[in-house]
N, C-alpha and C positions, 0 to 999 in steps of 0.2 A: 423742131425739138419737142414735138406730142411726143413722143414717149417718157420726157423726164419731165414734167409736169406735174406737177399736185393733182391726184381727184380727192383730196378729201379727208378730213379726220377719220371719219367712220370706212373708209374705203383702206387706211392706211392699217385699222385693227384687224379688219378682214383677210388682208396682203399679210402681215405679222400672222395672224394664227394659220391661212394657208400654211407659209412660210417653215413654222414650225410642226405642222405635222406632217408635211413632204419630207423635210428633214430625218423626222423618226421615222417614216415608212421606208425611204432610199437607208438608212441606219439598219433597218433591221432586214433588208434585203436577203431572201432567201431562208430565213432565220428559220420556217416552221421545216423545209426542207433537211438543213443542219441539223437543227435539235431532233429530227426522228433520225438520223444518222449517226449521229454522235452521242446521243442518250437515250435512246431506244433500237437501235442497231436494225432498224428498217432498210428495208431491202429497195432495192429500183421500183417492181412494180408497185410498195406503199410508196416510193416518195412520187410518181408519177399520180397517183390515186389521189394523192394530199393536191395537188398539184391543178389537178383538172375537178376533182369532184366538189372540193371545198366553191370554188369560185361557181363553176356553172350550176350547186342545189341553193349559194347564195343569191344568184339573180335570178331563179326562182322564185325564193322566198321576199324578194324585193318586188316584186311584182303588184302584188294587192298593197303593200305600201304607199304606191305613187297616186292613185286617188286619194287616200286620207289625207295625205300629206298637201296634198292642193288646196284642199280647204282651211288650209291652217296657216298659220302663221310661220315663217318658215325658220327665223332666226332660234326660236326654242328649241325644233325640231335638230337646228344643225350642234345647238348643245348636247341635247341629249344622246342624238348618235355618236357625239365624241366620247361622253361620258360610257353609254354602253360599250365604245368598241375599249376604252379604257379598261374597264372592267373585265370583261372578258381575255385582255392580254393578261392581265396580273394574275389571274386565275392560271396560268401556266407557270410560272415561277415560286405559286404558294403551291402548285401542284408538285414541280420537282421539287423544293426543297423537304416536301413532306416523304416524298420518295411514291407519290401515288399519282405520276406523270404519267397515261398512257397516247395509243395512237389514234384513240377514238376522239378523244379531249380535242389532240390537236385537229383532228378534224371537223369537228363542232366549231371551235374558235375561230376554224378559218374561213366555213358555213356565217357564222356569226358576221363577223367582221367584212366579209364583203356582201351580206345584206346592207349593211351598216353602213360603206362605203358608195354603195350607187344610192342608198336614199339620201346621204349626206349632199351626194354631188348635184341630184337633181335639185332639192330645197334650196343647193346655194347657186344654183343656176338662176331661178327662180329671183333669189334675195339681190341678186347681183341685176338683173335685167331690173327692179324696181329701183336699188341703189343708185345709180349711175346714170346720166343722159343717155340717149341710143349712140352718141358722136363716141364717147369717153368707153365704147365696151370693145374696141378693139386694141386700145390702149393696154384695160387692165386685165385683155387678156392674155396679151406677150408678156404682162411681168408674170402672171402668174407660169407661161410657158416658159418662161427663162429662172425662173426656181425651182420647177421641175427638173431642166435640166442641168442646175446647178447641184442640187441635191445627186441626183442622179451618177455624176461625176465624181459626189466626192463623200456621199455614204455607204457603197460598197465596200470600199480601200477599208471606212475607218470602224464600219462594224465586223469586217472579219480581223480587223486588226484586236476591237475589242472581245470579240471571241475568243481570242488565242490566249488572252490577258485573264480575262474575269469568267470564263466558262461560255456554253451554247445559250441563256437563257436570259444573256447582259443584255443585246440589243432590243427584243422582246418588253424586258423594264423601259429600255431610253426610248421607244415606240411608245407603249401606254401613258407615260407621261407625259410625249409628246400632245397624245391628246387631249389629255387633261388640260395642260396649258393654251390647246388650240380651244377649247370650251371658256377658259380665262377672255380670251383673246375677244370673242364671238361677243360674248355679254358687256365686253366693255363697247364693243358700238354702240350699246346706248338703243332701246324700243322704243323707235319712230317708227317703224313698220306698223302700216295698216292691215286693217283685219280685212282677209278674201271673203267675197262676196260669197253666204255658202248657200249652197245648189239644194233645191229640194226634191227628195227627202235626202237628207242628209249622208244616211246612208250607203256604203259603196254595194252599185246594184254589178252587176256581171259582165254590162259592154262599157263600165268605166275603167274596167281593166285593161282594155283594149283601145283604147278612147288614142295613147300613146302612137301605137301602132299607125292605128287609123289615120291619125293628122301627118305623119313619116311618108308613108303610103300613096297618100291622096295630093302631096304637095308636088309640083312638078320639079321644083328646087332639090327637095331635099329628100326625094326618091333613091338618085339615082348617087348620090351623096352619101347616104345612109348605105348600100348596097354596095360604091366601090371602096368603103371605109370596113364595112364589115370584112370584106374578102381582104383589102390590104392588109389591115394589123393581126387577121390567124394568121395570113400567111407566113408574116414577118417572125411571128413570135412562136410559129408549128416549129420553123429552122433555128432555132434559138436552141434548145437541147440537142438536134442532130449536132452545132456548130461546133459547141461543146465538147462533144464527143472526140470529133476531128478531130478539134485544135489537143483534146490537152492528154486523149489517148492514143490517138493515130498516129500525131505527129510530134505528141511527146513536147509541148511548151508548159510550161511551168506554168502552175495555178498566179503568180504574182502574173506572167507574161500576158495572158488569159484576160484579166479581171484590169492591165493597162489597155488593149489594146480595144476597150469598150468604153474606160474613163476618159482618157485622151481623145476619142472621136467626139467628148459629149460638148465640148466649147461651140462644135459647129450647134446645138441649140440654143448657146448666148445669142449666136449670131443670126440665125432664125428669127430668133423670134424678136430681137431688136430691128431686123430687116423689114417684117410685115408689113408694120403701121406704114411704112415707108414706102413699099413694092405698092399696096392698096391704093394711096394717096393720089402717087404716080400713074399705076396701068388700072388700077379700079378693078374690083372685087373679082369677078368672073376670069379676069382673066389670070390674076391669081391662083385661084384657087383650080382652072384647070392645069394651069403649069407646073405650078410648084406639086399637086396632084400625080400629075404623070411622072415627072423627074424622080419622086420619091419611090416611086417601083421599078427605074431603072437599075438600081445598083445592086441588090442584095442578090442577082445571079453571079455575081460578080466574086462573090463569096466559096462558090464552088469549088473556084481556079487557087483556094488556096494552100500555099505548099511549105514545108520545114523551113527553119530559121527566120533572120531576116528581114526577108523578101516577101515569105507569107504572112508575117505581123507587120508589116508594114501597108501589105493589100488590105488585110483587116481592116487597118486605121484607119486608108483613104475611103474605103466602099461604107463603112459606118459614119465617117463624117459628112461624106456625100447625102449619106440616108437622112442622119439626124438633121442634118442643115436644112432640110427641102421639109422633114416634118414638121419643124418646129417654124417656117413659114405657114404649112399646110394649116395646121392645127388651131393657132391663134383664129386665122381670118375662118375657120370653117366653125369653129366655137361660136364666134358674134352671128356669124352668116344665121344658124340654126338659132338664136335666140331673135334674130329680127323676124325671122318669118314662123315664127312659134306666140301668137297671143296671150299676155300673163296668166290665163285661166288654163293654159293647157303645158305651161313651160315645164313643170315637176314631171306629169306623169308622158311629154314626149322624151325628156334626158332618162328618166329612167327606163325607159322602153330599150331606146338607143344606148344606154349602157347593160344593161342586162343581156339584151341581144348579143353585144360584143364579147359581153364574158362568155357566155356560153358559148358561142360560135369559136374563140381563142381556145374553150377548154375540149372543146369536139375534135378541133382541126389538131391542135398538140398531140391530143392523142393517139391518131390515126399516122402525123407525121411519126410520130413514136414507134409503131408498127411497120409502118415504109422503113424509116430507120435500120431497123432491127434484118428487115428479107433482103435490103437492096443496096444498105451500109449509106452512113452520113452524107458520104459526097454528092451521092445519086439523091440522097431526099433534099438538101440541099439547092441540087440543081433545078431538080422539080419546081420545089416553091418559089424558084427565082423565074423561070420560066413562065406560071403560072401569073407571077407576078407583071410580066411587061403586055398581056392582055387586058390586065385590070383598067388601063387610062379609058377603055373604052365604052367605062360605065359611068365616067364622068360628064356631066352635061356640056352639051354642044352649045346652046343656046344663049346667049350675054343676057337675054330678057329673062329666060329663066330661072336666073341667079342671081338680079340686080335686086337689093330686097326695096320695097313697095311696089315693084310692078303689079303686085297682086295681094290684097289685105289679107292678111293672116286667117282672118274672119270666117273669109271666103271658103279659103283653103280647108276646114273643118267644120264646116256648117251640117256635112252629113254626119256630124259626129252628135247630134240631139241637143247639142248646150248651145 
């Protein structure tokens, strides 16, 4: 029964503000999309553009972040990005209401906001690896995967629902306040947090930008981890607007039918990620994380085959809960995996690396499946990226030694990195 166990007062305000700002993001689901369609009458290629550009010039501009950020303290850090990314939503509802909303705005805010989001992640990467014993971090990292995909299931339904009610710019509000209250949340843990050891010169010099990369890289663990994660989630997410298309132009299913046959698949992440702690315990790490790895790029071919009425929403539900169930195993255990074989001095600027990486590479591959899309029609791109997909298991490591974490001190693993 590790998974329903206490880690902790301070661990329980950090679950609480995750909590509610998963909440507001799954709430405002798509919202910068909508609002340039419904209140700026943006065409495909701006909402594609919002889409892909916002995220991959923010994990850009996240990049020289991730050195500052390791030298500091991390709990302020994780306020203040709430506070900015707060700020900057509310800045688009004082914009429409003034009637001086345009498409530029929302593209800056979404630039804004996902710098914002992978510095956040990495800092609480960081805050969470000093938080917590090393035993207790694959624990708290199923809950945090299973309010993902609680959220996930059930703030789509209720921010289009509050779209239809209070206008394109409601959920947008119940997002920025979300973070506000996630900044509430953050400060009431309470500054125990120790001050990081800071590197001299202080300074960020030009190969601490890189510093991320370099320890990714150089690890034999989490090489080949980082490279079949990158290629699975564009792929995942390239076929995600083709899917789109199919289901709700091709084949003519109603946007409610649409928007169930993705919420209903999402309980198989309750079950994910309450399964992990438990799968781990049992078969131990490696072999987890190569299983549950590969199963997860079984199904989305699966996707292709699907047809009117029915039959074809019903294929939907099973190949999505298949997918989600196997991530939401994947993801806990490959969370803790990367923070064990990541030494505190370097754990900010390798999650940011490995999330910046990921946006950009999700916002490259969307785009390009957007273009396949468009010559060869959904179904064919589609098939593609499932296709693509059942090659991936063979970038997962082979090795049990090279995935068991202390076979090899973290230390080791980035010693060519100068620190």
């Amino acid at each position: 029964m590790a998974g329903r166990r206490s880690l902790g007062r301070r661990f329980g305000w950090l679950w609480g503000a995750y909590a509610v700002s998963t909440a507001g993001t799954w709430l405002a689901f798509d919202a910068f999309a909508l609002i340039a369609v419904l209140a700026l009458d943006a065409g495909p290629a701006q909402v594609s553009l919002l889409a892909a550009v916002g995220p991959a010039v923010g994990a850009a501009v996240s990049v020289p972040l991730g050195p500052w950020v390791e030298v500091r303290r991390k709990r302020p850090v994780m306020i203040a990005t709430d506070l900015v990314r707060c700020a900057v939503l509310l800045s688009i509802p004082v914009a429409f209401a003034l009637g001086r909303l345009g498409f530029g705005q929302l593209l800056l805010v979404s630039v804004a906001v996902a710098a914002a989001d992978i510095t956040f992640n990495a800092a609480a990467g960081a805050f969470l690896k000093d938080l917590l014993p090393r035993q207790d971090l694959l624990v708290a990292n199923g809950r945090f995967e299973a309010t993902t995909w609680t959220a996930s299931m059930v703030g789509p339904p209720l921010g289009g629902a509050a779209i239809g009610l209070f206008g394109p710019v409601t959920t947008v509000v119940a997002d920025a306040v979300s973070y506000l209250l996630s900044a509430v949340g953050i400060r009431a843990i309470g500054d125990a947090e120790q001050h990081p050891a800071r590197p001299e010169p202080a300074v960020t010099r030009a190969r601490d930008l890189l510093a991320g990369w370099r320890h990714i890289l150089a690890d034999p663990a989490l090489r080949p981890l980082f490279l079949n994660t990158l290629l699975v989630n564009s792929l995942i997410m390239a076929a995600s607007p083709p899917l789109l298309i199919l289901m709700v132009d091709d084949l003519h299913f109603a946007p409610w039918q649409y928007a169930l046959a993705f919420a209903v698949p999402c309980t198989g992440g309750l079950l994910g990620s309450r399964l992990a702690p438990r799968l781990v315990a049992r078969h131990g790490r490696h072999r987890v994380l190569v299983t549950a790895g590969a199963l997860r790029a079984c199904w989305p071919v699966g996707l292709a085959f699907t047809g009117p009425g029915t039959p074809g929403l019903v294929l939907v539900m099973l190949v999505e809960f298949g997918l989600i169930t196997c991530c939401a195993v994947y993801n806990p255990v490959l969370a803790t995996h990367r923070l064990d074989r990541t030494p505190a001095g370097r754990v900010t600027r390798t999650l940011s690396a490995w999330s910046a990486t990921g946006k950009a590479t999700t916002a490259t591959m969307t785009a390009l499946w957007g273009v396949l899309a468009a010559r060869t029609g959904p179904r064919t791109a589609i098939a593609l990226a499932g296709a693509l997909l059942l090659v991936t298991p063979l970038l997962l490591p082979r090795r049990d030694g090279a995935t068991e974490a202390g076979d090899e001190p973290a230390s080791v693993a980035v010693r060519s990195d100068g620190g």
